[in-house]
N, C-alpha and C positions, 0 to 999 in steps of 0.2 A: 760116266762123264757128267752128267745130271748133277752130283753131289759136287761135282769139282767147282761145276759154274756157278753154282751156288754161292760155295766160298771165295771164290774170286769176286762175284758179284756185292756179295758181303764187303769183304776188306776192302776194295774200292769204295764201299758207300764210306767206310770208316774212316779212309785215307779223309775223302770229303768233308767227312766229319770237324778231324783235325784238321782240316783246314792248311794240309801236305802238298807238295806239289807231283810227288811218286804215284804210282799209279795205286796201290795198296797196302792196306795195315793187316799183319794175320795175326791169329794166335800161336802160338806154338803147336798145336795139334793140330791144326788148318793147315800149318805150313810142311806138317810132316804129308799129310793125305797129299798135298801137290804134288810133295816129292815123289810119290810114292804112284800117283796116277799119268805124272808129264815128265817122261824121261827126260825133258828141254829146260826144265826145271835144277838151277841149282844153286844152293847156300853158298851165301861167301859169307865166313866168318870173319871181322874186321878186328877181333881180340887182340890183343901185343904175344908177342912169344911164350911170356912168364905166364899169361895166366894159360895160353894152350897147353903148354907141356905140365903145370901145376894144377891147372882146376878139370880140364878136359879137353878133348875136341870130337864134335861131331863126324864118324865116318861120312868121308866121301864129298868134303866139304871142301870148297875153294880157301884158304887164307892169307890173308893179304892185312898187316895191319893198317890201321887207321892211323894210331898214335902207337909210338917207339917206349918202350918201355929200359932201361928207366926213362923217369922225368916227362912221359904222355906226352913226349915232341910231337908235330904232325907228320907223318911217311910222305915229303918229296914224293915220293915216287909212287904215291897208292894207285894215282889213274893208271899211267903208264902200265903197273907191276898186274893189276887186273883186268885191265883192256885188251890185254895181250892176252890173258887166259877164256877170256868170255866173247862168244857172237856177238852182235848187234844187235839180235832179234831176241838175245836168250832170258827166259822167266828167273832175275835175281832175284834169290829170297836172303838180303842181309841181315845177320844179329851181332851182339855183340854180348857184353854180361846182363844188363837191362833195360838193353832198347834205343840209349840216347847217341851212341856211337853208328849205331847202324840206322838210324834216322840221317844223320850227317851223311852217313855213306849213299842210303838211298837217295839223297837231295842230289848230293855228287854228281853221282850217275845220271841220276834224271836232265841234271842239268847238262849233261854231257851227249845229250842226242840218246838215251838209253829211253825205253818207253814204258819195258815190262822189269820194273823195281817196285819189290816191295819190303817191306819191313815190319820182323819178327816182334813183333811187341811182346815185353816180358826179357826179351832178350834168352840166354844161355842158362842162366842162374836168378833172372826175376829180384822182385824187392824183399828187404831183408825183414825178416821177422820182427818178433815182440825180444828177443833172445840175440838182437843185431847177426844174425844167420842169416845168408843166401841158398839159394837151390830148395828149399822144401816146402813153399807156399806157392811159390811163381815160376813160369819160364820154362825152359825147355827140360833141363832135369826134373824138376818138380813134375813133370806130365809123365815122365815113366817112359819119354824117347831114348831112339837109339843114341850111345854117346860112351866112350872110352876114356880113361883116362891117361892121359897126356904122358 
């Protein structure tokens, strides 16, 4: 539990960093260890439909999109459709493909009385290379987590 507070303590100082109003920024490997140490801990993936079922989805992951694909509408219904799946009390760790949606999403939350929101910096698939590729430099496939394709 030592190594857990650590990294919460970390990403908290990061959040403060950026200058967020969420309680934490993780990295993807930080956020896997949470998972993996705080049962009460869980990802909500805010991705559109097309890219879960085409690029991946993380086992065991809340999703709820952010933006409607096509045309990246906003989802009416995102509070509603994940409030309904998550406690009050419970450790959100959002991502998206890298980072900026689930920034949005953890502001959301936060702003919505949620207190334990953080967000996955790097996102799912991270920034794109020298070769305009995702997933092999950054984010959460890039680290070698767990993750299936869609």
């Amino acid at each position: 539990m030592m190594e857990i507070n650590k990294i919460l303590e970390t990403a908290q100082n990061r959040a403060q960093e950026l200058g967020v109003c969420y309680r934490g920024a993780l990295l993807p490997s930080e956020a896997h260890k949470v998972l993996q140490s705080m049962p009460e801990a869980r990802v909500v993936d805010v991705r559109c439909r097309a890219e879960l079922d085409w690029v991946g989805r993380i086992p065991g992951a809340i999703e709820v999109e952010l933006l409607t694909y096509p045309g990246m509408q906003p989802n009416p219904d995102f509070l509603e459709q994940l409030t309904g799946q998550v406690a009050d009390d419970a450790i959100l760790l959002f991502i998206c493909r890298s980072g900026g949606r689930s920034d949005q999403a953890a502001t959301l939350l936060s702003q919505n009385g949620f207190t334990e929101c953080y967000n996955i910096l790097e996102g799912f698939e991270g920034d794109k290379d020298e070769s305009g590729h995702r997933g092999r430099q950054s984010g959460w496939k890039a680290a070698g987590l767990p993750w299936i394709q869609g």
